[in-house]
DONUGU-843667 format. One record per residue (C-alpha): residue number from 1; residue in one letter; chain; z, x, y. Coordinates in pm, whole numbers. Example, Ala and Ser with C-alpha at 12.3 -4.5 7.8 and 13.67 -1.06 7.14 Angstrom:
2
fido=1 | gugu=A | tivex=A | Z=780 | X=1230 | Y=-450
fido=2 | gugu=S | tivex=A | Z=714 | X=1367 | Y=-106
This chain:
213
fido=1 | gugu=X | tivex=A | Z=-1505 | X=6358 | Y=12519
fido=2 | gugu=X | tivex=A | Z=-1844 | X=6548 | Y=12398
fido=3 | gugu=X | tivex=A | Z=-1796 | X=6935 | Y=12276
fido=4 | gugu=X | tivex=A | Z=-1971 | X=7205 | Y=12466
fido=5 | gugu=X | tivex=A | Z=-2244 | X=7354 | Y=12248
fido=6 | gugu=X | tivex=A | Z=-2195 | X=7694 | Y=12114
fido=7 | gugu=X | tivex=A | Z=-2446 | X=7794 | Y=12316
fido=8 | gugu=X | tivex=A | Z=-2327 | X=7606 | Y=12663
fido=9 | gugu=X | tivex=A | Z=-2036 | X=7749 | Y=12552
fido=10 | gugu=X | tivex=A | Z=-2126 | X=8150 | Y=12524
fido=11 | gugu=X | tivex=A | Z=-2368 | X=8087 | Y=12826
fido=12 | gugu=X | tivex=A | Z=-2042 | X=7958 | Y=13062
fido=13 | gugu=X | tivex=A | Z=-1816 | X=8299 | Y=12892
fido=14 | gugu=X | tivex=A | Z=-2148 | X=8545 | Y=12988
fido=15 | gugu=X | tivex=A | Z=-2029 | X=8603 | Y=13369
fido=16 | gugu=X | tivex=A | Z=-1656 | X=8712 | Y=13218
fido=17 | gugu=X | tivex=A | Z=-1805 | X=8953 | Y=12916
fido=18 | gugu=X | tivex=A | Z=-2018 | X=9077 | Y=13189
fido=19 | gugu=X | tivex=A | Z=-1775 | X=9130 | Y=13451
fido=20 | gugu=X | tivex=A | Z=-1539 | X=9282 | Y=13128
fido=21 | gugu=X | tivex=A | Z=-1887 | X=9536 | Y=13060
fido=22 | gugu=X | tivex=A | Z=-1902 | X=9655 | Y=13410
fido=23 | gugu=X | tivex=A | Z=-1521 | X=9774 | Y=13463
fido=24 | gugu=X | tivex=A | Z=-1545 | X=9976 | Y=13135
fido=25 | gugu=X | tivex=A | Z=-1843 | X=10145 | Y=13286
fido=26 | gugu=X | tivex=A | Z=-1713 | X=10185 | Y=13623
fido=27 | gugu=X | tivex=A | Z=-1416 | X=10361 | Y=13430
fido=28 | gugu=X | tivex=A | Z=-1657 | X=10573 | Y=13260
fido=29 | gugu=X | tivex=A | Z=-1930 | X=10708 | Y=13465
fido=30 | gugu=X | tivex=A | Z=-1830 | X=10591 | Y=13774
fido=31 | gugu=X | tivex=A | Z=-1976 | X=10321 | Y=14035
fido=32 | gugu=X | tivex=A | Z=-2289 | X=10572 | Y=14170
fido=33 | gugu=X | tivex=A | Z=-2389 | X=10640 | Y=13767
fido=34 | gugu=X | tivex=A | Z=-2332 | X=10299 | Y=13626
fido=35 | gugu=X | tivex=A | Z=-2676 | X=10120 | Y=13629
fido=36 | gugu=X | tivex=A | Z=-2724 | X=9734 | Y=13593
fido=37 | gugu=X | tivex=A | Z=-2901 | X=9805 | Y=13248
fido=38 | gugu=X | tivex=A | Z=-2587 | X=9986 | Y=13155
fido=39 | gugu=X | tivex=A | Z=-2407 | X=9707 | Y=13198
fido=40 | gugu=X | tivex=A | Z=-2653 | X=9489 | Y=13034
fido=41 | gugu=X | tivex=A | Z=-2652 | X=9668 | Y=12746
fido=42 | gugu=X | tivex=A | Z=-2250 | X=9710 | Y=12672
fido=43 | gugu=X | tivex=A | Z=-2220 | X=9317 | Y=12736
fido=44 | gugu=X | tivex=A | Z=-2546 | X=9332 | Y=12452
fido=45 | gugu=X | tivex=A | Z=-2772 | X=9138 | Y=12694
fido=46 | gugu=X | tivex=A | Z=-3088 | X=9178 | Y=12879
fido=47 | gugu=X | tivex=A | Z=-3125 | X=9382 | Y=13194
fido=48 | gugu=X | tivex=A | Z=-3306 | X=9069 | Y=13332
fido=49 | gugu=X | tivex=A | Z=-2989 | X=8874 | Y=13187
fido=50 | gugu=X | tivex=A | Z=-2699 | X=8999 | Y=13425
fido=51 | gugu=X | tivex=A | Z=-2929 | X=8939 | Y=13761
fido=52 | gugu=X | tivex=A | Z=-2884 | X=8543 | Y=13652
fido=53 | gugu=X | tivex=A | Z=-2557 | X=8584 | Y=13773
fido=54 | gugu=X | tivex=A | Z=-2488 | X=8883 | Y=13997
fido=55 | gugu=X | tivex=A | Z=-2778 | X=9042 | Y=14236
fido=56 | gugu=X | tivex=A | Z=-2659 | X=9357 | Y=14268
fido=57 | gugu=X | tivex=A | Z=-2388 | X=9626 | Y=14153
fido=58 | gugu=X | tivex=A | Z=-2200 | X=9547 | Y=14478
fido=59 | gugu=X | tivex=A | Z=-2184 | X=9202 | Y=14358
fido=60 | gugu=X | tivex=A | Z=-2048 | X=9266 | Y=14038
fido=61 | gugu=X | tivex=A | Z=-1796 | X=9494 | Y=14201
fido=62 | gugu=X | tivex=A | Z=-1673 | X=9196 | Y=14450
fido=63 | gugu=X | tivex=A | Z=-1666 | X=8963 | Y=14148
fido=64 | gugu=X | tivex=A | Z=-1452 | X=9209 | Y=13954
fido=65 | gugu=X | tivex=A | Z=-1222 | X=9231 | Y=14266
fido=66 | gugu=X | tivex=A | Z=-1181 | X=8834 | Y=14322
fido=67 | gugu=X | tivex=A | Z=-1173 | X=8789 | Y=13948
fido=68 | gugu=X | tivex=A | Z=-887 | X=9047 | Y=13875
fido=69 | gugu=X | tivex=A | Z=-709 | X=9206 | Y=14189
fido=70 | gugu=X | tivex=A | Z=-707 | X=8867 | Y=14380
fido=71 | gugu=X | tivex=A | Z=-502 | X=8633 | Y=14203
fido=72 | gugu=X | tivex=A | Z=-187 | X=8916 | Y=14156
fido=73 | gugu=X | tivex=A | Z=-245 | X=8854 | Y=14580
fido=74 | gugu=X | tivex=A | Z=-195 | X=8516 | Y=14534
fido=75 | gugu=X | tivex=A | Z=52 | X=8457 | Y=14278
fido=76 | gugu=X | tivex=A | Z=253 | X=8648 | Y=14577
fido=77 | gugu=X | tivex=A | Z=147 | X=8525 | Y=14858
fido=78 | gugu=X | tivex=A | Z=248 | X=8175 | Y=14656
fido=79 | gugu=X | tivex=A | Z=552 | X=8300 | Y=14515
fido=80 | gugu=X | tivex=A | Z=692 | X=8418 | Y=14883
fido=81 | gugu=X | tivex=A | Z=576 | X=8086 | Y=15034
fido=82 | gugu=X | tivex=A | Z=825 | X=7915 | Y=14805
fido=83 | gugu=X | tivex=A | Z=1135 | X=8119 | Y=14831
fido=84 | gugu=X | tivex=A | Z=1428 | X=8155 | Y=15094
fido=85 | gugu=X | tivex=A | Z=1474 | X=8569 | Y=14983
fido=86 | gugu=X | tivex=A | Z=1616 | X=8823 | Y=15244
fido=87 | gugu=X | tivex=A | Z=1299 | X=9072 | Y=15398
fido=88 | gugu=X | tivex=A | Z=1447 | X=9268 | Y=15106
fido=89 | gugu=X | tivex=A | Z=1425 | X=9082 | Y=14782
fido=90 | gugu=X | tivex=A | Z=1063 | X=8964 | Y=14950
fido=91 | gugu=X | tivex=A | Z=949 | X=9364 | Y=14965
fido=92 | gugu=X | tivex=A | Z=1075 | X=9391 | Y=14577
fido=93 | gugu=X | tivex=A | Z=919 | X=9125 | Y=14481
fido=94 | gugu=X | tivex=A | Z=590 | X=9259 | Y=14612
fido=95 | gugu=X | tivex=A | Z=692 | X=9604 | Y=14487
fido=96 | gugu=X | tivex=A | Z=730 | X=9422 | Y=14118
fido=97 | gugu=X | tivex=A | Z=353 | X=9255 | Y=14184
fido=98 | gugu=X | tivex=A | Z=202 | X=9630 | Y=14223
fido=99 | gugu=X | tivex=A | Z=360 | X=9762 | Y=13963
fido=100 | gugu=X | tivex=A | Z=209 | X=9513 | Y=13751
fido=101 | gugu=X | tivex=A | Z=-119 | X=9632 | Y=13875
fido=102 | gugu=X | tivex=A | Z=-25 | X=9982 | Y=13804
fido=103 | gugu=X | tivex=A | Z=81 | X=9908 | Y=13507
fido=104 | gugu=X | tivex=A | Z=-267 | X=9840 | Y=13365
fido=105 | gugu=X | tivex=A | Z=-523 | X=10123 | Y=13379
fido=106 | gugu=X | tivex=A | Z=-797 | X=9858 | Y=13370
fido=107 | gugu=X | tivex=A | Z=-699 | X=9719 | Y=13703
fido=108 | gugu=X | tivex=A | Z=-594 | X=10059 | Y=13898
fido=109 | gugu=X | tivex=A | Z=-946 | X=10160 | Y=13790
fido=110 | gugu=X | tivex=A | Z=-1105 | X=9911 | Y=14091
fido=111 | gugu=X | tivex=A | Z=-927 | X=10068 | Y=14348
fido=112 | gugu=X | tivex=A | Z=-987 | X=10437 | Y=14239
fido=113 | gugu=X | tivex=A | Z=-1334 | X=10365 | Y=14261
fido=114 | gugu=X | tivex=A | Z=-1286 | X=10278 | Y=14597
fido=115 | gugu=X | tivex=A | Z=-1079 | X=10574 | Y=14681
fido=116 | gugu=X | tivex=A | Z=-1370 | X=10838 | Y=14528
fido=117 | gugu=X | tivex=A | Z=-1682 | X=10649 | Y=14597
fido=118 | gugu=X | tivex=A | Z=-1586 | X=10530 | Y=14971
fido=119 | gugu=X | tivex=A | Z=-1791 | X=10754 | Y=15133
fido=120 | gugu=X | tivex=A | Z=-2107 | X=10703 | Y=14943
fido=121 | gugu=X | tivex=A | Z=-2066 | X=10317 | Y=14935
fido=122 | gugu=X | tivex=A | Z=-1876 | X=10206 | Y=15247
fido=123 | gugu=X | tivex=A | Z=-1990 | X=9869 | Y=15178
fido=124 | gugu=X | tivex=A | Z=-1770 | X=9905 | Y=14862
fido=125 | gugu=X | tivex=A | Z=-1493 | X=10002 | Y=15119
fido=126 | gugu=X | tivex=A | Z=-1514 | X=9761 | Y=15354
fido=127 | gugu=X | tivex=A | Z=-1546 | X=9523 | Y=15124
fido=128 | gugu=X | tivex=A | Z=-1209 | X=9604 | Y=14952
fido=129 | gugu=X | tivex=A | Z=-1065 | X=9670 | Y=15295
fido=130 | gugu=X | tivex=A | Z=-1135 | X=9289 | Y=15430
fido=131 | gugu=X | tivex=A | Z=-1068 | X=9156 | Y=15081
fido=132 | gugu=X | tivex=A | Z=-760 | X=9311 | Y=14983
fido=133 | gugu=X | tivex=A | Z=-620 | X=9592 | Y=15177
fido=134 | gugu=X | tivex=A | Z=-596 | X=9377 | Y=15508
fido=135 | gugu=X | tivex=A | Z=-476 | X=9062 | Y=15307
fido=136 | gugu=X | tivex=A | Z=-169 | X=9299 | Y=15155
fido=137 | gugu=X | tivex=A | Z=-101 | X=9471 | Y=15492
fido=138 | gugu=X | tivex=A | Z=-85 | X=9119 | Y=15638
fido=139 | gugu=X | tivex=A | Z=148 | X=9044 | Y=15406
fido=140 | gugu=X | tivex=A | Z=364 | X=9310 | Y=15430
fido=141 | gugu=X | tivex=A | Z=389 | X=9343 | Y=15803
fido=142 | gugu=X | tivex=A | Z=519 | X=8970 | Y=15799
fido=143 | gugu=X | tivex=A | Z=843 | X=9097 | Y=15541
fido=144 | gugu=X | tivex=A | Z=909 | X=9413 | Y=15799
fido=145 | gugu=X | tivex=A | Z=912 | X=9198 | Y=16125
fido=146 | gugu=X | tivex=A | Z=1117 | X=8907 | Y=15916
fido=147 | gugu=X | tivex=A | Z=1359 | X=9198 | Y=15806
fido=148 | gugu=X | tivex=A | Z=1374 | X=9339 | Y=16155
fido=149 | gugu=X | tivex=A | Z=1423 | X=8999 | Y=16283
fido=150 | gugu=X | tivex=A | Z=1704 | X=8934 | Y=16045
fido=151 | gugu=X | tivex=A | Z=1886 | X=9242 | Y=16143
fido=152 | gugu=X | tivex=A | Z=1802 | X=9357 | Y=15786
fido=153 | gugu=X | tivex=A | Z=1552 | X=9629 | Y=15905
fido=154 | gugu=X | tivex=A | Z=1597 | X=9889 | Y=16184
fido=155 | gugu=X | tivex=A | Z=1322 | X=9868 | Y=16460
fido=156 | gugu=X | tivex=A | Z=1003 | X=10012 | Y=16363
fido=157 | gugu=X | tivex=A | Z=609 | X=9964 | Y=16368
fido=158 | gugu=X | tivex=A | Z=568 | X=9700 | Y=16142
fido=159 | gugu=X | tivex=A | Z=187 | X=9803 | Y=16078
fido=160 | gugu=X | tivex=A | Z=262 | X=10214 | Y=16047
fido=161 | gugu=X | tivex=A | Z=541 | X=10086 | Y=15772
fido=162 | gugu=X | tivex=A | Z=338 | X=9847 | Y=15607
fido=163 | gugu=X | tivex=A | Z=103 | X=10092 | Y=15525
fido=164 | gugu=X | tivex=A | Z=378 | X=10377 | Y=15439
fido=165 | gugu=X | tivex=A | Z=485 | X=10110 | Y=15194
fido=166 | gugu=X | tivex=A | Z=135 | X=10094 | Y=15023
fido=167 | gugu=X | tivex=A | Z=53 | X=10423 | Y=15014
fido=168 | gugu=X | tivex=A | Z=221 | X=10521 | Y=14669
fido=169 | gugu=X | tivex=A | Z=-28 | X=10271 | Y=14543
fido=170 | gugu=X | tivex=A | Z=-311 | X=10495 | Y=14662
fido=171 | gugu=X | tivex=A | Z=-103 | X=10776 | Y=14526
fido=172 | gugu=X | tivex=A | Z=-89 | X=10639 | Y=14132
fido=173 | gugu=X | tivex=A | Z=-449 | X=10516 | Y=14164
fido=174 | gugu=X | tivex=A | Z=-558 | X=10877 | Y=14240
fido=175 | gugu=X | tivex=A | Z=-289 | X=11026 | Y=14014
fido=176 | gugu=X | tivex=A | Z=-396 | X=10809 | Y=13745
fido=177 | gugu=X | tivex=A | Z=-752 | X=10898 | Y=13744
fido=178 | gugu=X | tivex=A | Z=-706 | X=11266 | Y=13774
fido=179 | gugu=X | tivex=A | Z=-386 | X=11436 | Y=13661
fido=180 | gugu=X | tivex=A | Z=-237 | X=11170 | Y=13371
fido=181 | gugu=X | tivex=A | Z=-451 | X=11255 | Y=13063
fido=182 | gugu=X | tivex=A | Z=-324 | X=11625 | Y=13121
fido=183 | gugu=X | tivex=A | Z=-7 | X=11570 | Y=13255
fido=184 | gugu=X | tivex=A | Z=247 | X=11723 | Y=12938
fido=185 | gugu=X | tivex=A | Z=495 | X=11460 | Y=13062
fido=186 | gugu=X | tivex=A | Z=297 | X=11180 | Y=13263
fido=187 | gugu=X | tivex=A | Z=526 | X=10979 | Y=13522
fido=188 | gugu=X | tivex=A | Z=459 | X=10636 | Y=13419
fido=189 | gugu=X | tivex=A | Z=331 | X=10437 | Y=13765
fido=190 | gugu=X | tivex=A | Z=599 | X=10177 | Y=13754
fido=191 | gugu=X | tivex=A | Z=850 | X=10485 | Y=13741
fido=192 | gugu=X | tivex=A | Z=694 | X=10590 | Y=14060
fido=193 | gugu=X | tivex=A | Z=713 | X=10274 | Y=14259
fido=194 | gugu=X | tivex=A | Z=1051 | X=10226 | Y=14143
fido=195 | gugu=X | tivex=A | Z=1163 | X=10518 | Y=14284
fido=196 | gugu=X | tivex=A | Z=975 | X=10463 | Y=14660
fido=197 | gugu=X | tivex=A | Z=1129 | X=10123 | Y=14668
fido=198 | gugu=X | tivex=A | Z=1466 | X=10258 | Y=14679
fido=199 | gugu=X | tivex=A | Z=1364 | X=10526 | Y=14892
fido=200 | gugu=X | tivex=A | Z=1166 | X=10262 | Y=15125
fido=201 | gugu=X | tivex=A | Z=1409 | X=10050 | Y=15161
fido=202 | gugu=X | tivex=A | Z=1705 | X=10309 | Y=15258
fido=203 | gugu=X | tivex=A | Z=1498 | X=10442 | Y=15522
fido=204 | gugu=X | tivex=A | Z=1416 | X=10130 | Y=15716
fido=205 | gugu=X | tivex=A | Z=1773 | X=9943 | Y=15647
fido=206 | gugu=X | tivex=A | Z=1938 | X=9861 | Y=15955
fido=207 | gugu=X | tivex=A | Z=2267 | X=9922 | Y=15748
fido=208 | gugu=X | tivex=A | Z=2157 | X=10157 | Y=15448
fido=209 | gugu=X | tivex=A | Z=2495 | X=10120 | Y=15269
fido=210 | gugu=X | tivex=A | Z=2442 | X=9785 | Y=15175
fido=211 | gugu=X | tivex=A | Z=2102 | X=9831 | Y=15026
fido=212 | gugu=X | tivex=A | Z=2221 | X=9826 | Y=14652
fido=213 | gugu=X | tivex=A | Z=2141 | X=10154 | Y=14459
């Protein structure tokens, strides 16, 4: 089998060192201030360079998204497909997924941006809404009417809890961004969501004393 060239080879890794330029300027200056030449320049290519292979900013936001948020989605979405768990263990298991997100300040920087830049780029929003908000809620709501199914989970709205559940997410993506670096003790993200899955799952348990502490 014949080698890639060195050059076939950096030309097929530019639309990853791109992608890798853009998120460190989102984190820095934001989605409004980060220009296309700005990202040009940290990935140490043309301006003319990074239009090859995304149009527009929006574009190299949504390839950011599918490249890095997505496949945590579905790794799950496989993961749950493949196991017998109670509603339960299927909630912790996608309370261990988003901690893993939260766990790494380069990925809880895409939804941030969507959090603070919403209302000047609702196609950024609605974008992320579609893409992954609606997929995770989807998800969710399919655990909470299993579990109340079950008899694991007292009755409730499925879709008002679902989004109860993801809302600490929102939380340590704001938290995060604005209050950690000068925080004297910063509560670690995963420390967070550890704590509103117990709480979570307490207050929809059909039987709370057998949810294990």
């Amino acid at each position: 089998m014949s080698q890639l060239s060195p050059r076939t080879r950096k030309k097929e890794a530019r639309p990853a060192e791109l992608l890798v330029a853009a998120l460190d300027a989102f984190r820095e200056r934001g989605f409004a201030a980060t220009r296309m030449e700005d990202i040009a320049a940290r990935a140490g290519v043309s301006k003319g360079t990074i239009y090859l292979y995304y149009p527009s900013k929006q574009a190299v936001f949504e390839a950011l998204v599918r490249e890095r948020l997505l496949p945590n989605l579905t790794r799950i979405e496989a993961a749950l497909a493949m196991t017998p768990a109670s509603a339960p263990d299927r909630l912790r298991m996608v309370l261990a997924a988003l901690t893993r997100v939260a766990n790494d300040p380069r990925l809880l920087a895409l939804p941030k941006l969507v959090l603070t830049e919403a209302g000047t780029f609702p196609d950024l929003a609605r974008f992320y809404r579609q893409e992954v908000v609606a997929r995770g809620l989807r998800l969710i709501t399919d655990i909470l009417e299993q579990g109340m199914q079950d008899g694991d989970f007292r009755p409730l709205d499925p879709q008002a809890a679902a989004r109860l559940f993801m809302a600490p997410m929102i939380l340590a993506a704001l938290w995060q961004g604005a209050f950690a670096s000068i925080e004297d003790n910063p509560l670690p993200p995963a420390a967070l969501l550890a704590q509103h899955g117990e709480v979570f799952l307490r207050g929809i348990a059909a039987r709370p004393e057998d949810i294990p502490p």
